[in-house]
N, C-alpha and C positions, 0 to 999 in steps of 0.2 A: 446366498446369505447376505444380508444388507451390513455394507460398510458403514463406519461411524464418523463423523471429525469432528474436533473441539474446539474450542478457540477459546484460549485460555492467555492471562497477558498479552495479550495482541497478536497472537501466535497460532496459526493454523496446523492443528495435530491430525496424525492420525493418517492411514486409514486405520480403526479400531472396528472389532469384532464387540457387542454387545458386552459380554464378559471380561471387555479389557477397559470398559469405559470406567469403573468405579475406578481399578488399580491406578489408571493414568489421570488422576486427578480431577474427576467428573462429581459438581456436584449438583445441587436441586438449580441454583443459580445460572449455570455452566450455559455455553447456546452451545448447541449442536446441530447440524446438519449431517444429512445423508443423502446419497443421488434419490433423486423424482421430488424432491422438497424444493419449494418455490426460493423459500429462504432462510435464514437460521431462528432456531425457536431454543428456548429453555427448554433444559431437561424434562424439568419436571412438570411441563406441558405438552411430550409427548405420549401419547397412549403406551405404548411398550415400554418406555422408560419411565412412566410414573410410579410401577410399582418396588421400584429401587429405595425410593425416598419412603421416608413416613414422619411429616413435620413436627413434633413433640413441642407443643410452649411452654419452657422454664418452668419446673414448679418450686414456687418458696413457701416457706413456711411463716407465718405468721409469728411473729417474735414475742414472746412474749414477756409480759412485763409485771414487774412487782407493783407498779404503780399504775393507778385508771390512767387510758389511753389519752382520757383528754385533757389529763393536766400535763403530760409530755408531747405535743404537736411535732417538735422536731426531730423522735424519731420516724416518726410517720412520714414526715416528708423528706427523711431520708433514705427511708426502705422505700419509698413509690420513686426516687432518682434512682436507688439499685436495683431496680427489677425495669425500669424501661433502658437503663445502661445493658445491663442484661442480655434483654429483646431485643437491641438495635444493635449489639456485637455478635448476635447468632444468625439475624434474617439481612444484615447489612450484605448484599452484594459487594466482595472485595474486588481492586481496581480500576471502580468504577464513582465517578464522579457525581453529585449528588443535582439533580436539575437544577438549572435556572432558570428565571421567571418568563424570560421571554423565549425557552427553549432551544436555546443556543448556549454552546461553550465560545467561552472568549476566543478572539484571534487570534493564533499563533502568531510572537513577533520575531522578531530579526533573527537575533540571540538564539532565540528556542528554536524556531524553523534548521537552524546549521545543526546546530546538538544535534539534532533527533535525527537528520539525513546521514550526519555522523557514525550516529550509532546504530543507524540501518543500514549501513554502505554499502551492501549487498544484498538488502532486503527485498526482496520483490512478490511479497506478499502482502497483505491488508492493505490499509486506504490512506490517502493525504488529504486534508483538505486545500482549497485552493490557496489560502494565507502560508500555508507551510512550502505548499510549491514554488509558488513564485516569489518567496523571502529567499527561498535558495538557489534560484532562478538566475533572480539579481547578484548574489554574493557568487555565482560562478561566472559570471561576466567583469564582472570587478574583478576578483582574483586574476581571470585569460587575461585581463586588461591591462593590468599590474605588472602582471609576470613575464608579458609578450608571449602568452600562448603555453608555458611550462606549466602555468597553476592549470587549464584546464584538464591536463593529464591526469593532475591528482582528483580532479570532482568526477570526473567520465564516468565510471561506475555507479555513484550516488546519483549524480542526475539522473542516469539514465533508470535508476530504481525507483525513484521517487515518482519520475513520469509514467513509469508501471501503476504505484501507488495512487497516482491523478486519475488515470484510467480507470482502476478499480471504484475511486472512492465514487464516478458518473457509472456505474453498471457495467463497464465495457470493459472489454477481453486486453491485457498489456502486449498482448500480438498484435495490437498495431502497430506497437513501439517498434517491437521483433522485426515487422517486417520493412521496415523503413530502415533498420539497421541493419538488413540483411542484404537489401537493395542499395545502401550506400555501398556497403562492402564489395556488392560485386563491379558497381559501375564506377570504384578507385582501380579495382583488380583490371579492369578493361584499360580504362583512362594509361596506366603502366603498360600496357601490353599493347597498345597503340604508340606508345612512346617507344618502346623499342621496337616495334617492327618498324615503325616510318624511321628509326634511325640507322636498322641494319638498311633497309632499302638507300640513303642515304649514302651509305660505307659502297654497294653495289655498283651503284652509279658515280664516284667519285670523279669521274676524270667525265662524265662527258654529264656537262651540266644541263643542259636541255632533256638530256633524258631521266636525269633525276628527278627534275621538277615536276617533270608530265608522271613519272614513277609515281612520287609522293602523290601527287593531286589525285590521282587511279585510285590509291592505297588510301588515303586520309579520307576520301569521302562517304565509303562506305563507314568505316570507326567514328566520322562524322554524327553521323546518320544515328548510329545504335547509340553512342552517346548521350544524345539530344532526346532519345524518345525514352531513356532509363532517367537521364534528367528529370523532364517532363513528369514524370511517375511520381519521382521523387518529391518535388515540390509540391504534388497533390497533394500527397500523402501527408506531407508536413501540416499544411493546412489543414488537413481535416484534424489532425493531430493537434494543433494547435486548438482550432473550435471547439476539440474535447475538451481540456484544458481550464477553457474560460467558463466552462457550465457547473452549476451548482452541484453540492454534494446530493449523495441518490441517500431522502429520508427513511430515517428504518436502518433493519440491519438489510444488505443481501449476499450476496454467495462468497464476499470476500470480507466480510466481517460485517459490526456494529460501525453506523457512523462515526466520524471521530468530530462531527459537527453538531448534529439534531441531537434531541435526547430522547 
């Protein structure tokens, strides 16, 4: 049985069963996806789901009047402003912003880009564009800067969700982020565990210091060694993470929502 999802306020739903897509909020507007789908489509431009909808256009009645129509003009042009007011509060797609001319939403600035990482602080679904990233980029470096290193404790999580968000908004999986975090963690957990081993070896050898030193140098070069090549990794990784980063938003919607850039 094909599973459903919605994305509804910015908000990735679901999985839904065909029968639970009206109850949770599904309407002709709504994008949905399902696995084998390239990318998210409206409802009511899928085959199976078209038959849910059936679009009715407003019908008004025609008002009528004691007096010939054309010596009063201004009801006229105020029943044709209430019937496209109408039209445009029933087919208006809700939460979504109305194009502009050059097909772009304005930039995200300073102010806005903190709000919103704010209020995603653990968001690591949908998209960021590049202006919301690096607004908040900057104000986590400022704050580490300020605070001598305490304010980045508080941004750690938001960054690192929003850099999911960066990820998604170019097409790409936020298990790049995953695995560069996964790899610092272990080559901190090593870096400790070299530390104390070369200092019980140290404790072992206390009294006879040539043999300590030759101890250590045995002992540190291999933890040297694993080190340097988890390093290595590391700093690839960064990079390529970073070159994601700096590429433009992926136009359209795809697997992780509508752009929050193109229209």
């Amino acid at each position: 049985m094909n599973q459903y999802y919605l994305f509804i306020n910015n908000q990735r739903l679901g999985p839904f069963t065909m029968d639970q897509l009206v109850a949770n909020g599904m309407v002709a507007d709504t994008l949905v996806w399902r696995t084998g789908m390239p990318s998210w489509m409206r409802a009511a431009d899928m085959p199976e789901l078209a038959s849910l909808f059936s679009y009715q256009q407003p019908q008004y009645q025609q008002p009528q009047y004691q007096q010939p129509q054309y010596a009063q003009p201004q009801y006229q042009q105020g029943y044709q402003q209430q019937y496209q007011q109408g039209y445009q509060q029933q087919y208006q797609q809700p939460g979504y912003q109305q194009p502009y001319y050059n097909g772009e939403r304005p930039q995200v600035g300073f102010g806005e880009a903190i709000s919103i990482c704010f209020k995603k602080y653990v968001d690591f679904s949908g998209r960021a564009r590049r202006s919301e990233y690096w607004w908040f980029m900057l104000f986590c470096f400022l704050l580490t800067l300020v605070t001598c290193g305490v304010g980045g404790l508080v941004v750690l999580l938001p960054a690192y969700a929003v850099q999911v968000r960066r990820l998604h908004d170019t097409n790409r999986t936020g298990w790049w982020v995953g695995a560069n975090v996964i790899l610092g963690a272990v080559t901190m957990g090593l870096y400790i565990a070299a530390m104390f081993s070369l200092f019980g070896t140290a404790l072992h050898f206390y009294n006879n210091e040539s043999a300590m030193l030759s101890a250590i140098m045995s002992s540190g070069s291999g933890w040297f060694v694993v080190l340097s090549i988890l390093g290595t990794i590391g700093t690839i990784l960064s990079i390529v993470i970073f070159v994601f980063t700096l590429l433009d938003s992926d136009r359209g919607t795809n697997q992780y929502g509508p752009s929050p850039k193109y229209q």
